[in-house]
C-alpha positions in Angstrom: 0.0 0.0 0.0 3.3 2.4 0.5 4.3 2.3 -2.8 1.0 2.7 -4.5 0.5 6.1 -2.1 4.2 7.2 -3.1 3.8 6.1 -6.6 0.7 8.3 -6.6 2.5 11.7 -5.1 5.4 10.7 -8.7 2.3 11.1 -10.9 0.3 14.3 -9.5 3.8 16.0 -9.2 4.5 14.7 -13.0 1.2 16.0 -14.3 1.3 18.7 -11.9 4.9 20.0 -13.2 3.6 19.6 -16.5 0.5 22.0 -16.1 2.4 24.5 -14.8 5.4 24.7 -17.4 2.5 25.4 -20.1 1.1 29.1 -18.6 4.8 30.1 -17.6 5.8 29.3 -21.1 3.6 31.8 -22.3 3.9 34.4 -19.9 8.3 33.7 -20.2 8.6 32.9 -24.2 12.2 32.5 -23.7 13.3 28.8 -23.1 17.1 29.9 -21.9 14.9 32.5 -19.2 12.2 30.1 -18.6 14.7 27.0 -17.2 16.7 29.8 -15.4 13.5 31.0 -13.5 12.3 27.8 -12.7 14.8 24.6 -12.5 16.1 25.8 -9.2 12.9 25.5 -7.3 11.3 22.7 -9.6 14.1 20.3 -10.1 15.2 19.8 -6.5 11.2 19.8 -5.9 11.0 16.8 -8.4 13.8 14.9 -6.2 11.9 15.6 -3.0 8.7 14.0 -5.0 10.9 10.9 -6.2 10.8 11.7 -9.6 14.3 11.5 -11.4 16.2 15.1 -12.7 15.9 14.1 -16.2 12.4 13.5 -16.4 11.6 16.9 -15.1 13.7 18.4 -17.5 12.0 16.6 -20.7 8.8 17.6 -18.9 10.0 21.4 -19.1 10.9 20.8 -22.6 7.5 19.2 -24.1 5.4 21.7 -22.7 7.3 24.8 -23.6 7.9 23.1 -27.3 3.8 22.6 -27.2 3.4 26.5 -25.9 5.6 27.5 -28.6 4.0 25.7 -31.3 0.8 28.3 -30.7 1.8 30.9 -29.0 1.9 34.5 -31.2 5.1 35.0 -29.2 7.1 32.9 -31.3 8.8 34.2 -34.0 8.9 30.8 -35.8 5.4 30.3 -35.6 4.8 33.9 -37.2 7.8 34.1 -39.4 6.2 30.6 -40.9 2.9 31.5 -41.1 3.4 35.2 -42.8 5.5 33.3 -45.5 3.0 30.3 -46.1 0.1 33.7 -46.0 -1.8 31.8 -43.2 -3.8 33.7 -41.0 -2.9 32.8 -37.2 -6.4 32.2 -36.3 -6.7 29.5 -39.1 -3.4 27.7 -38.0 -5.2 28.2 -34.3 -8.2 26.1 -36.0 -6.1 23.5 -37.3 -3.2 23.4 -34.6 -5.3 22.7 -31.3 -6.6 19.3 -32.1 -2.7 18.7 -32.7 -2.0 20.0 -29.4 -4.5 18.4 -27.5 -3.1 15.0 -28.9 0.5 15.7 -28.0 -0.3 16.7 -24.9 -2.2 13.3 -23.6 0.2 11.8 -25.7 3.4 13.3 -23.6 1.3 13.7 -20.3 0.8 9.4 -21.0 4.8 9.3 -21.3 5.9 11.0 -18.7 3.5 9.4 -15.7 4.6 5.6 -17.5 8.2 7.3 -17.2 8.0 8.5 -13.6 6.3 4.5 -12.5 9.1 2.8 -14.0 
């Protein structure tokens, strides 16, 4: 029963981490700024929780690469769409069913990665 409880705290810490990397993504477009800002409290927070340095890290990086595949912050994402002449509301119409998938895709991996 010990290890389902603390199993448990590895995957609402996992999901948790995960939820919060996608609004500071937005509100910190900068992936070099963001992992400055944050690693030092999140990272040794993922050690208390049992889940392993690495993990957190690739948790950072899915949700900021999901965050920047929509966000009008990104210079990619509007460079690419002004030269394929796609309004950013249309690629908003096509890009959130993507999003959605990749995101209960990743969330999936990661909780199967933190129980192993």
């Amino acid at each position: 029963m010990y290890y389902r409880t603390q199993g448990s705290n590895k995957v609402v810490f996992t999901v948790a981490t995960y939820i919060f990397y996608l609004p500071m993504t937005f509100l910190i477009p900068s992936t070099s700024g963001l992992a400055a800002a944050t690693m030092g409290i999140i990272g040794p927070m993922g050690e208390f929780a049992g889940v392993a340095s690495d993990i957190v890290v690739s948790i950072y990086q899915a949700a900021a690469g999901l965050v920047n595949m929509l966000t009008p912050t990104s210079a990619v994402v509007i460079g690419a769409l002004q030269i394929a002449n796609v309004n950013i509301s249309t690629w908003w119409k096509w890009a959130w069913k993507l999003a959605l998938l990749l995101l209960l895709i990743s969330c999936s991996y990661f909780v199967i990665l933190t129980l192993i």
